[in-house]
ChimeraX commands (.cxc) that place a marker at each C-alpha (Angstrom):
marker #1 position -10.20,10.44,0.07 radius 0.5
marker #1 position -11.42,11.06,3.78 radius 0.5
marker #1 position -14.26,13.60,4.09 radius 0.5
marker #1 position -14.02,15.08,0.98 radius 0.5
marker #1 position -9.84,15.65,1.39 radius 0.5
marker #1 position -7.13,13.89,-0.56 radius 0.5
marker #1 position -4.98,12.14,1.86 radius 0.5
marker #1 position -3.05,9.39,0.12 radius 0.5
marker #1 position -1.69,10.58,-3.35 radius 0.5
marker #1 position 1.09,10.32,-5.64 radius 0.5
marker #1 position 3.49,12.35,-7.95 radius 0.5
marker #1 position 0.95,13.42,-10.50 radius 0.5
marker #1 position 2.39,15.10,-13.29 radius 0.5
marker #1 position 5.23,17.59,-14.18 radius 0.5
marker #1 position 6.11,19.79,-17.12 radius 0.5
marker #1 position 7.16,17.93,-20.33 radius 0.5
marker #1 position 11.20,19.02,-19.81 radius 0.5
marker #1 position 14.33,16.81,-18.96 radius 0.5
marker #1 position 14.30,18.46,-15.08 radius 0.5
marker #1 position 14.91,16.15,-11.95 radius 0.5
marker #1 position 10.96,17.01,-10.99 radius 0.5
marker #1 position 9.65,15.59,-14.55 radius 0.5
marker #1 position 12.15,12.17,-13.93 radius 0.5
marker #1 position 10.65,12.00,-10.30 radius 0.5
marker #1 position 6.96,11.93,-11.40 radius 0.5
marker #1 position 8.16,9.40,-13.69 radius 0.5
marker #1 position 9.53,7.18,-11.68 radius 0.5
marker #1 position 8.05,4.19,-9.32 radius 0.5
marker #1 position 9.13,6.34,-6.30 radius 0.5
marker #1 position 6.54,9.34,-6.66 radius 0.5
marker #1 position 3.92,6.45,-6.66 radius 0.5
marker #1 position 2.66,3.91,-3.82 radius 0.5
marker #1 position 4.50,1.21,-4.63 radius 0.5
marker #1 position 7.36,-1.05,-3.39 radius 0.5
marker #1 position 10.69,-0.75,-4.31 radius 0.5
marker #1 position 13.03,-3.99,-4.28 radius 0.5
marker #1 position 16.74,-3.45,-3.48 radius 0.5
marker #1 position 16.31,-0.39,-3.97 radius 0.5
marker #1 position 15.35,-0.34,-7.74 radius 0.5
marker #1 position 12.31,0.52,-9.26 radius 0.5
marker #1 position 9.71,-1.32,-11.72 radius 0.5
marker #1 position 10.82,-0.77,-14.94 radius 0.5
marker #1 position 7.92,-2.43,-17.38 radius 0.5
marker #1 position 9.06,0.52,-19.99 radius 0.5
marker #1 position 11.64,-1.33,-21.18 radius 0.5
marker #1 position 9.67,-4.02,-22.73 radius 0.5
marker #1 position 8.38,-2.82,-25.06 radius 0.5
marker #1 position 5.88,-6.23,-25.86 radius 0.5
marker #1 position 3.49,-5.15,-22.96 radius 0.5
marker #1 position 2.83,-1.87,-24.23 radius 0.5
marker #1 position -0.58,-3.45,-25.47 radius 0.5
marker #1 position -2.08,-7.01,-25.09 radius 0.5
marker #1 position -4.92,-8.55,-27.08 radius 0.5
marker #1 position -7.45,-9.88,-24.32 radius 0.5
marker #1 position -7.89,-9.00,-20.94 radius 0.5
marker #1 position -5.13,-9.08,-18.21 radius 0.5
marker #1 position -6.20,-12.36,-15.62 radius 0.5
marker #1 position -6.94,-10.07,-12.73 radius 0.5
marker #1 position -9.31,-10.73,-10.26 radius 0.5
marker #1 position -11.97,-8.52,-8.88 radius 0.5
marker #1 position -15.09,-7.70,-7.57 radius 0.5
marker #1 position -17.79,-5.13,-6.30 radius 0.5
marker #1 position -20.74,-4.60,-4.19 radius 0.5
marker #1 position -22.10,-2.18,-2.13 radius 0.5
marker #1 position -20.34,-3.97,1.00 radius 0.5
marker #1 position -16.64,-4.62,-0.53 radius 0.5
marker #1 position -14.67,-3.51,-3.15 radius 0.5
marker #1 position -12.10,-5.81,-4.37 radius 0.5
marker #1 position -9.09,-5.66,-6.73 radius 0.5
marker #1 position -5.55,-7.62,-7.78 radius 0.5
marker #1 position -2.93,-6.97,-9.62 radius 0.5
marker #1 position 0.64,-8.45,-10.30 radius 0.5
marker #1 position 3.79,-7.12,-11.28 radius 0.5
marker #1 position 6.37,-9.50,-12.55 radius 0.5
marker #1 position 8.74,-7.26,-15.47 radius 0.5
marker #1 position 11.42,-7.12,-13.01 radius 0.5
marker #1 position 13.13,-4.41,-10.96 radius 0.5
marker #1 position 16.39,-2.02,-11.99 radius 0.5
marker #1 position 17.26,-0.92,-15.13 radius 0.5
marker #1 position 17.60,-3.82,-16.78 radius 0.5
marker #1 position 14.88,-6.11,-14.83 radius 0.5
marker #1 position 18.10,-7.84,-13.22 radius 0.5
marker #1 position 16.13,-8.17,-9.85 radius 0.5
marker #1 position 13.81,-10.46,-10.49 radius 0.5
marker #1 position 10.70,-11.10,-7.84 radius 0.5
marker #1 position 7.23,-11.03,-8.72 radius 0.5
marker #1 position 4.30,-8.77,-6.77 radius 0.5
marker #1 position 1.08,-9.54,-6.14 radius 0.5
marker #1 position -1.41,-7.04,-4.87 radius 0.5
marker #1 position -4.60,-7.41,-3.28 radius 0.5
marker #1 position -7.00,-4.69,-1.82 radius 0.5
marker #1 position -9.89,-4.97,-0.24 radius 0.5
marker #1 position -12.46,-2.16,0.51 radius 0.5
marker #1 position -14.39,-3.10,3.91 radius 0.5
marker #1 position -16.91,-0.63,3.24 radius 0.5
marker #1 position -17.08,2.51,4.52 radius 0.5
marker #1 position -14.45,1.60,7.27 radius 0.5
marker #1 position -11.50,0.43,6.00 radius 0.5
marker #1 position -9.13,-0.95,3.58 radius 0.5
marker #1 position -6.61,-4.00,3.85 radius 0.5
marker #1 position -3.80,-4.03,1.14 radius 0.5
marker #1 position -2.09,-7.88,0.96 radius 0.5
marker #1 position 1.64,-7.78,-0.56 radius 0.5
marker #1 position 2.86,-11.10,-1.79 radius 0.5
marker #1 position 6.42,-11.24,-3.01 radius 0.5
marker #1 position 7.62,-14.10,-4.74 radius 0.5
marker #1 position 11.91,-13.97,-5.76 radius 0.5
marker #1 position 13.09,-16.46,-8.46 radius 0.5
marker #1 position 16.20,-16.61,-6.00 radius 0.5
marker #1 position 16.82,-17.89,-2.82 radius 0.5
marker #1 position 18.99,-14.65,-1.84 radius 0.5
marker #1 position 17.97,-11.79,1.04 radius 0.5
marker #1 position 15.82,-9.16,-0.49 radius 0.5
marker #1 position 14.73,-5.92,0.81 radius 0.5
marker #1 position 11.75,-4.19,-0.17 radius 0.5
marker #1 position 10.19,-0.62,0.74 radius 0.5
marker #1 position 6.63,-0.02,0.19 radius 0.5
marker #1 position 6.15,3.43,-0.09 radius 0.5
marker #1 position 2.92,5.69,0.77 radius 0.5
marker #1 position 2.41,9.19,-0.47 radius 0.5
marker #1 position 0.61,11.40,2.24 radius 0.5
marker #1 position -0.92,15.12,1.24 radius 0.5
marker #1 position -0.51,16.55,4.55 radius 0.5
marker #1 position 1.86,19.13,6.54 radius 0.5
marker #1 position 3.22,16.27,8.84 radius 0.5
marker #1 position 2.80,12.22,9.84 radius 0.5
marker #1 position 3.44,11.15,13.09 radius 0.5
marker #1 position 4.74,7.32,13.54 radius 0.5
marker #1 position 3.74,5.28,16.49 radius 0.5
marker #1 position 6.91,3.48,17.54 radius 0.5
marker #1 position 5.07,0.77,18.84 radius 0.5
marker #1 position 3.03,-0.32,16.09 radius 0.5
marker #1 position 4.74,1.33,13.67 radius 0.5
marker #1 position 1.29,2.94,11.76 radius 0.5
marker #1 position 1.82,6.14,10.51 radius 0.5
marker #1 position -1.26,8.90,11.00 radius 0.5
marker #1 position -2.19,12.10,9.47 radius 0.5
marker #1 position -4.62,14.51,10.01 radius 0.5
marker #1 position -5.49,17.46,7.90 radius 0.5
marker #1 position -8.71,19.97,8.49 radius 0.5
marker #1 position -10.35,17.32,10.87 radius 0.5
marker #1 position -9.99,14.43,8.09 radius 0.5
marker #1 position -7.29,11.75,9.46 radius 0.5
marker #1 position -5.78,8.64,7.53 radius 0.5
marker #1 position -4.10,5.79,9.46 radius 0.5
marker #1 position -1.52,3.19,7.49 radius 0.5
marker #1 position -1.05,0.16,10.10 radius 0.5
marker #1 position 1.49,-2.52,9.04 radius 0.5
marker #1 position 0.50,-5.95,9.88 radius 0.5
marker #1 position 2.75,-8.71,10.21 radius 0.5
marker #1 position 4.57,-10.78,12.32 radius 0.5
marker #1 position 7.90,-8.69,12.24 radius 0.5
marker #1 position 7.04,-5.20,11.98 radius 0.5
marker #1 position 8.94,-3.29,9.61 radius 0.5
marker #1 position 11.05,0.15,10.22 radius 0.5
marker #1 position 8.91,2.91,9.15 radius 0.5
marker #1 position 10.73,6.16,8.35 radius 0.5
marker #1 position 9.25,10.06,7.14 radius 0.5
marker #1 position 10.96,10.73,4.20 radius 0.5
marker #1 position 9.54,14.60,3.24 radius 0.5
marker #1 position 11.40,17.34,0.64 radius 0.5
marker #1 position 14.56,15.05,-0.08 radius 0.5
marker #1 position 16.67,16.09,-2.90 radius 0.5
marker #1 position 19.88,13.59,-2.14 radius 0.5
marker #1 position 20.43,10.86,-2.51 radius 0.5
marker #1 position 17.22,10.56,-4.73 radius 0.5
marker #1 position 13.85,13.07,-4.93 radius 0.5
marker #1 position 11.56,12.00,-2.55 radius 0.5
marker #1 position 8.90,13.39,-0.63 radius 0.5
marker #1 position 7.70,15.81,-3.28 radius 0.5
marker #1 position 4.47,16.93,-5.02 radius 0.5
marker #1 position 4.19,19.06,-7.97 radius 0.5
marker #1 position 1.07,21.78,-7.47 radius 0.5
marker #1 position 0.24,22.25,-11.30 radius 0.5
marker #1 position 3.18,25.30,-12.09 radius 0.5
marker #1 position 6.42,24.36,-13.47 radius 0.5
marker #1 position 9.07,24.32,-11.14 radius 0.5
marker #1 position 6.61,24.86,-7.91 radius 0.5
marker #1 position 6.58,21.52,-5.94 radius 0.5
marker #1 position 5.92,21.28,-2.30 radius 0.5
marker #1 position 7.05,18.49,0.14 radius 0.5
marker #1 position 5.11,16.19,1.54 radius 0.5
marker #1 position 5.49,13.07,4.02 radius 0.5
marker #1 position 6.52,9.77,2.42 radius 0.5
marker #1 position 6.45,6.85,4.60 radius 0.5
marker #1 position 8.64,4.09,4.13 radius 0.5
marker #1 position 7.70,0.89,5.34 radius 0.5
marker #1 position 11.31,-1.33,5.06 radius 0.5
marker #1 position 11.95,-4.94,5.95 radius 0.5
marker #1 position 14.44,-7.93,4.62 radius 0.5
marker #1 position 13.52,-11.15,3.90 radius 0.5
marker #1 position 14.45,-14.01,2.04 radius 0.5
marker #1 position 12.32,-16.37,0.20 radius 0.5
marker #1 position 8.32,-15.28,-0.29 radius 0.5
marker #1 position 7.03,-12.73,1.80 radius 0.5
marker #1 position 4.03,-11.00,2.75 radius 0.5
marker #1 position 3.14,-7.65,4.00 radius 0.5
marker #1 position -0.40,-6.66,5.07 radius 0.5
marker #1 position -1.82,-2.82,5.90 radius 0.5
marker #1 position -4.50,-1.63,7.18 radius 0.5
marker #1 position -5.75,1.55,6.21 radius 0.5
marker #1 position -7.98,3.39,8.10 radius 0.5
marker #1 position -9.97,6.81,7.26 radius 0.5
marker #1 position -10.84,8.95,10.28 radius 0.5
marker #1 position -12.79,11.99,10.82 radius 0.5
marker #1 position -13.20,14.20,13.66 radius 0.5
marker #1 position -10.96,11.81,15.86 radius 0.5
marker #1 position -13.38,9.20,15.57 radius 0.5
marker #1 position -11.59,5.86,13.93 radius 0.5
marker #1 position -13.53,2.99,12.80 radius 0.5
marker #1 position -10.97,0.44,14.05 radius 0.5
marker #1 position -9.84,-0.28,17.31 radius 0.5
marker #1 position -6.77,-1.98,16.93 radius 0.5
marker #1 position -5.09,-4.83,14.39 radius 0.5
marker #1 position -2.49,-7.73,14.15 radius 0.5
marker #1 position -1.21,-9.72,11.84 radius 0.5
marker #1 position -0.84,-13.27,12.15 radius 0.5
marker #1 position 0.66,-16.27,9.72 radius 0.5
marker #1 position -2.66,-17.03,8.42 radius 0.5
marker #1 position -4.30,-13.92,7.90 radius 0.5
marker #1 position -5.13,-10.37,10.14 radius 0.5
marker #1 position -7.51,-9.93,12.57 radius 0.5
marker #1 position -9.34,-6.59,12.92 radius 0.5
marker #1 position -11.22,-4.99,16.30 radius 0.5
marker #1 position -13.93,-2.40,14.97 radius 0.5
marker #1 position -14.71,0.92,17.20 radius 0.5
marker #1 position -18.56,0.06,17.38 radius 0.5
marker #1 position -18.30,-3.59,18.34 radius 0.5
marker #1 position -16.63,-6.71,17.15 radius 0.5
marker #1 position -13.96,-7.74,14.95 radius 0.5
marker #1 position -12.94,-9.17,11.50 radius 0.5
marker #1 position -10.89,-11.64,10.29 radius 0.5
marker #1 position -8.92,-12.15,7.03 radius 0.5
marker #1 position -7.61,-15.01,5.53 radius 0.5
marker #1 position -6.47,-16.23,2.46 radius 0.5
marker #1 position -4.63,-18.93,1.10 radius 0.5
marker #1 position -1.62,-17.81,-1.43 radius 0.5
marker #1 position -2.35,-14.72,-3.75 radius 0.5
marker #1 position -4.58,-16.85,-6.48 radius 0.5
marker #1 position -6.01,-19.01,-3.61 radius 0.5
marker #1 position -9.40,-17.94,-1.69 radius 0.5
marker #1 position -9.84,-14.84,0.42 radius 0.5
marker #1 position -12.30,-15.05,3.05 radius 0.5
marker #1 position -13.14,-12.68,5.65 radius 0.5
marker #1 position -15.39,-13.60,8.44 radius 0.5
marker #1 position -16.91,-10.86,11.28 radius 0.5
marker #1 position -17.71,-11.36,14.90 radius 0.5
marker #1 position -20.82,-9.01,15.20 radius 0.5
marker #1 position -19.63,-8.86,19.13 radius 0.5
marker #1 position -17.75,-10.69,21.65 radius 0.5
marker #1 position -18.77,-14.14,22.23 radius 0.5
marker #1 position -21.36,-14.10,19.59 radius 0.5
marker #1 position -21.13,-16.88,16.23 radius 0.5
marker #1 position -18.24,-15.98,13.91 radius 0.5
marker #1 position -20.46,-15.10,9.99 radius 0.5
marker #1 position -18.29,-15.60,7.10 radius 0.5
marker #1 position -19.34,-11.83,4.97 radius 0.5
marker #1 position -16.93,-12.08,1.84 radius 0.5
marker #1 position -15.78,-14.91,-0.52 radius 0.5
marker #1 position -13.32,-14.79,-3.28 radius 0.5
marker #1 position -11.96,-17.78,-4.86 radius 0.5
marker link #1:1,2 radius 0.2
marker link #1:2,3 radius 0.2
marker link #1:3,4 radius 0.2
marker link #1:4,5 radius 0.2
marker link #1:5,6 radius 0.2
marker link #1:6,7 radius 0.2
marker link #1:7,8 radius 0.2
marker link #1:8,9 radius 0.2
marker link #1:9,10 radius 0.2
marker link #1:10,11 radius 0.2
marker link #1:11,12 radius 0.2
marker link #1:12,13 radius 0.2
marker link #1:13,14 radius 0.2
marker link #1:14,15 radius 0.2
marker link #1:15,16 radius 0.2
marker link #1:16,17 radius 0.2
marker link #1:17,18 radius 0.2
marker link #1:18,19 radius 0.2
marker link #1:19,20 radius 0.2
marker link #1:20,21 radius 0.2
marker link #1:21,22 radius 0.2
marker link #1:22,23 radius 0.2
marker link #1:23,24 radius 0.2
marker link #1:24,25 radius 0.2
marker link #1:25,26 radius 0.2
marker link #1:26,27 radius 0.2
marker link #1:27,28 radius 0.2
marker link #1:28,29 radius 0.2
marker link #1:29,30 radius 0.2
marker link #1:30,31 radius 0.2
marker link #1:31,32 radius 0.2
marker link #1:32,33 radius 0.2
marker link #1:33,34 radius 0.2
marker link #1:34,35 radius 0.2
marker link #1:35,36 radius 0.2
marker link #1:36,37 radius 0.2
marker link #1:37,38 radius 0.2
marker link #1:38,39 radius 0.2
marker link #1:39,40 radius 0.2
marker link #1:40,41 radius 0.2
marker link #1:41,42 radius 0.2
marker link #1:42,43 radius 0.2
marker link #1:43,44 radius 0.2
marker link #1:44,45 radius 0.2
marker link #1:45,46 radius 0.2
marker link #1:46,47 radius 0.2
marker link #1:47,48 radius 0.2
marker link #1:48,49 radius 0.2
marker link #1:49,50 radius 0.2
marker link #1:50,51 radius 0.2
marker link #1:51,52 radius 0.2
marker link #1:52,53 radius 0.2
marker link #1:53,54 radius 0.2
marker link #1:54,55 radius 0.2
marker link #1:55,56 radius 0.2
marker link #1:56,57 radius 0.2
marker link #1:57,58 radius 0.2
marker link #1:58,59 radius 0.2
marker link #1:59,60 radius 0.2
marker link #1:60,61 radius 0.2
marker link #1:61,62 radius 0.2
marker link #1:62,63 radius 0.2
marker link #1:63,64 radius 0.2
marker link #1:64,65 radius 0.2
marker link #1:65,66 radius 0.2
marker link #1:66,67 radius 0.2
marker link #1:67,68 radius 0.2
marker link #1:68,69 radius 0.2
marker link #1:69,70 radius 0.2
marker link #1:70,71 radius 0.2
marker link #1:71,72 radius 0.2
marker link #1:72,73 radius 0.2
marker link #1:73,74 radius 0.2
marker link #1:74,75 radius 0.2
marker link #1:75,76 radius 0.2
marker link #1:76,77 radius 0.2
marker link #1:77,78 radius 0.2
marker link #1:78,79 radius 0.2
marker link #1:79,80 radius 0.2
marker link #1:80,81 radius 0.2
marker link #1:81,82 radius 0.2
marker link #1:82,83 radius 0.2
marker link #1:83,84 radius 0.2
marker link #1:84,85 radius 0.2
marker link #1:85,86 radius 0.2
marker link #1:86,87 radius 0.2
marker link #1:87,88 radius 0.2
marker link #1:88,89 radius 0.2
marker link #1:89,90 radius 0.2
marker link #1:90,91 radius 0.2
marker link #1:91,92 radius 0.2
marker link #1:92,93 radius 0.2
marker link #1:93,94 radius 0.2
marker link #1:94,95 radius 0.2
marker link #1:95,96 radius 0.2
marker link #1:96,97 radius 0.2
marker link #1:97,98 radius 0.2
marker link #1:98,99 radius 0.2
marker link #1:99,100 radius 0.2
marker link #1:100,101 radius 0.2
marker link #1:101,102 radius 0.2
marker link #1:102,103 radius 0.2
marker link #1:103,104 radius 0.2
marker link #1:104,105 radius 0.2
marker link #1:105,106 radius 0.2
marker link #1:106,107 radius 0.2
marker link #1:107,108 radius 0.2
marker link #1:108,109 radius 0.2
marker link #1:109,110 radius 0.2
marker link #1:110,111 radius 0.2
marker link #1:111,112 radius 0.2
marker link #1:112,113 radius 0.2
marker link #1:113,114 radius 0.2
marker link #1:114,115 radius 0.2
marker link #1:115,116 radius 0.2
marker link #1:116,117 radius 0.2
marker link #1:117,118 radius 0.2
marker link #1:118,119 radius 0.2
marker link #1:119,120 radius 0.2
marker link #1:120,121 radius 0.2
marker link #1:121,122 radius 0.2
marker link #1:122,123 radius 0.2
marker link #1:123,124 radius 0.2
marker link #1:124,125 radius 0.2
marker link #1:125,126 radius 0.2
marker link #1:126,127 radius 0.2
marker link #1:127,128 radius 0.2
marker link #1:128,129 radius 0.2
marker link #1:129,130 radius 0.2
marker link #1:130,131 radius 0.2
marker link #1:131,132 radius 0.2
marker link #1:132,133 radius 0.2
marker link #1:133,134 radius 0.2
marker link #1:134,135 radius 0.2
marker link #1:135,136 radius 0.2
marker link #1:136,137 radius 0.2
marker link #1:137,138 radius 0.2
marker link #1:138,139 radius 0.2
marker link #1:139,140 radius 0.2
marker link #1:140,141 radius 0.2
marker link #1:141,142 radius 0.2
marker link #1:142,143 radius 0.2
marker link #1:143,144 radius 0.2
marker link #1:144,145 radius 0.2
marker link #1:145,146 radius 0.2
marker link #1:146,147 radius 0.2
marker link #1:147,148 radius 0.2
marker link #1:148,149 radius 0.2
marker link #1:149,150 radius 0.2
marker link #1:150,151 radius 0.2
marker link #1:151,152 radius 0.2
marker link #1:152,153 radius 0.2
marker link #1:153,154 radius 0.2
marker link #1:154,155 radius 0.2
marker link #1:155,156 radius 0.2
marker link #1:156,157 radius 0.2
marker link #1:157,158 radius 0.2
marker link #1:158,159 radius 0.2
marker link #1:159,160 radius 0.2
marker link #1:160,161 radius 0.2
marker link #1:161,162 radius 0.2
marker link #1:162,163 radius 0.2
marker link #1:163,164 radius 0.2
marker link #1:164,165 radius 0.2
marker link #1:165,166 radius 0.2
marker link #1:166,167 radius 0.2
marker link #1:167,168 radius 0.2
marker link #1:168,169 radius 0.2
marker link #1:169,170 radius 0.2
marker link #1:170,171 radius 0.2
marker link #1:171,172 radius 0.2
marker link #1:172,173 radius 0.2
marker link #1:173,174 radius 0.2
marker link #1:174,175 radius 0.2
marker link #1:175,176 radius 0.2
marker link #1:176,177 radius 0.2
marker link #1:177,178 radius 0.2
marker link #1:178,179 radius 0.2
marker link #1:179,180 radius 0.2
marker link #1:180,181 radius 0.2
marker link #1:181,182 radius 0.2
marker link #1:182,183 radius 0.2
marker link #1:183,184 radius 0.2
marker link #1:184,185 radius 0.2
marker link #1:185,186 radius 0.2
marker link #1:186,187 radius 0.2
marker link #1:187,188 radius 0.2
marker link #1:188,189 radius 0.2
marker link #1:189,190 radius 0.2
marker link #1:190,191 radius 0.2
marker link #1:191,192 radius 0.2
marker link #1:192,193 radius 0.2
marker link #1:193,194 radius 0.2
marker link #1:194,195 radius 0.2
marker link #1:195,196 radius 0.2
marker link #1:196,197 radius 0.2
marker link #1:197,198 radius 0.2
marker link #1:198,199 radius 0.2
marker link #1:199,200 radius 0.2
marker link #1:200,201 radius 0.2
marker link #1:201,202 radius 0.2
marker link #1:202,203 radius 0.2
marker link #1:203,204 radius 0.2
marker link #1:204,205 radius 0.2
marker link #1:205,206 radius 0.2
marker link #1:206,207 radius 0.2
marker link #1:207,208 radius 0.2
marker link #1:208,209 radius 0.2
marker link #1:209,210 radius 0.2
marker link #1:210,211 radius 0.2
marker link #1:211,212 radius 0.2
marker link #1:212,213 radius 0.2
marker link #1:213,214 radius 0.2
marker link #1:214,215 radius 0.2
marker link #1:215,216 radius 0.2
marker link #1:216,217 radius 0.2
marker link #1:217,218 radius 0.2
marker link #1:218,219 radius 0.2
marker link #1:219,220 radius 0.2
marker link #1:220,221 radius 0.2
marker link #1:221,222 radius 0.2
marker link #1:222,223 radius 0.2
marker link #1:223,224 radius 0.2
marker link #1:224,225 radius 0.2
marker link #1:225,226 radius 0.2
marker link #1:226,227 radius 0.2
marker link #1:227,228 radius 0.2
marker link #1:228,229 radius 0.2
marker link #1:229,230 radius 0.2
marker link #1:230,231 radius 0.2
marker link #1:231,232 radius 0.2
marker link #1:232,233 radius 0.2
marker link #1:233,234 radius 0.2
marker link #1:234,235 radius 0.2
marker link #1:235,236 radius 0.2
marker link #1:236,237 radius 0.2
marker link #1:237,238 radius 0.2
marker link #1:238,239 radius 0.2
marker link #1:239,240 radius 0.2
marker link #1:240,241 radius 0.2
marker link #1:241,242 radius 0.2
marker link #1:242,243 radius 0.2
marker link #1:243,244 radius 0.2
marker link #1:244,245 radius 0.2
marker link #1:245,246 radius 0.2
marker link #1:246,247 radius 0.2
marker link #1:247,248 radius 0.2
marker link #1:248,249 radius 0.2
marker link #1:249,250 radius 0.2
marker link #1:250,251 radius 0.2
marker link #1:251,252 radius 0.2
marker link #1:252,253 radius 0.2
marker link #1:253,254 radius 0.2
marker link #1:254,255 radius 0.2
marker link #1:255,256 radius 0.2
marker link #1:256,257 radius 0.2
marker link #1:257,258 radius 0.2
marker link #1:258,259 radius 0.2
marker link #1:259,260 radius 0.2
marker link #1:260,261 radius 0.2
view
């Protein structure tokens, strides 16, 4: 949410019939998540993890500075799990400027894999900057920014009120059988062996953005803030520490602000 407006959402929910809208809502690609191969999580199947009996071993944390929080995803992709890589995500809320989502992908194969992370945007229109690949929106003076860091940028594509080959791009308003498009960007790169994928997302409001500019580098990102300074992440594997450390302005001492081991 950016100044009061939703900007990043997801399918929500759909009349209880057997329609192509209700299976969409349903499925991993009316949510922000990354598809592998072009399959979708399918956890449903097992039926085992419908409940556990203590606490799932995911880290996180919260202050009035950062919000942090992981999760992992390893049931397998397709309709029988047959692709199997595991997921790790971490996000972390640099507050009130920005967020940094970490993707780690880990394949119990050695073969090429490709993997589309997919963002949900309630707005009329995105516009992609070829050069950096980020995709903006702005609605009502509220803006939202998605900037892919990593060494090889990904393709980024607009995917908004597709019907063929699969529903995409869609967002039910409450009525049955009323949806309205909306941009859907696809962030798509190949890779074999572990990989990692890092975005920044930025809020924005009257045309003002908190962040500067951003790149991603093999040992973590490096942020330049609007009013000054910059901040840099690093971590060491998805379980191992994250640490991100700000330079108030150029020139001055580096201060490490955030720990999490």
């Amino acid at each position: 949410h950016v100044g009061g407006k939703t900007l990043l959402t997801e399918g929500g929910v759909y009349s209880y019939d057997r329609s192509a809208w209700r299976r969409y809502v349903l499925s991993s690609r009316a949510h922000n998540v990354v598809l592998v191969d072009g399959q979708e999580q399918n956890r449903g199947r097992r039926r085992e993890t419908y409940r556990t009996d203590k606490p799932y071993e995911s880290r996180w944390f919260t202050s009035s500075e950062f919000d942090f929080a992981q999760g992992v995803y390893d049931s397998g992709f397709g309709p029988g799990g047959e692709v199997q890589v595991t997921q790790t995500r971490q996000v972390l809320f640099v507050k009130p400027d920005y967020w940094l989502v970490v993707d780690d992908f880990v394949p119990a194969d050695d073969k090429p894999h490709t993997y589309e992370a997919l963002f949900h945007l309630e707005a009329a229109t995105a516009q992609v900057d070829k050069a950096t690949a980020a995709v903006t929106v702005e609605e009502g003076g509220a803006g939202l920014r998605i900037i892919p860091l990593a060494r090889e940028r990904p393709q980024v594509t607009i995917v908004q009120g597709q019907q063929e080959p699969v529903v995409q791009g869609w967002l039910p308003t409450g009525r049955h059988n009323v949806v309205r498009p909306i941009p859907t960007a696809v962030f798509r790169w190949q890779a074999t062996g572990r990989t990692r994928m890092v975005y920044a997302l930025v809020p924005g409001e009257g045309g003002r953005w908190p962040l500067a500019g951003a790149t991603g580098r093999a040992e973590g990102v490096v942020v330049s803030l609007t009013a000054g300074g910059s901040d840099r992440l690093e971590w060491d594997g998805p379980a191992g520490a994250l640490v991100l450390t700000r330079t108030p302005r150029p020139g001055a001492p580096a201060e490490r602000v955030f720990t999490l081991r």
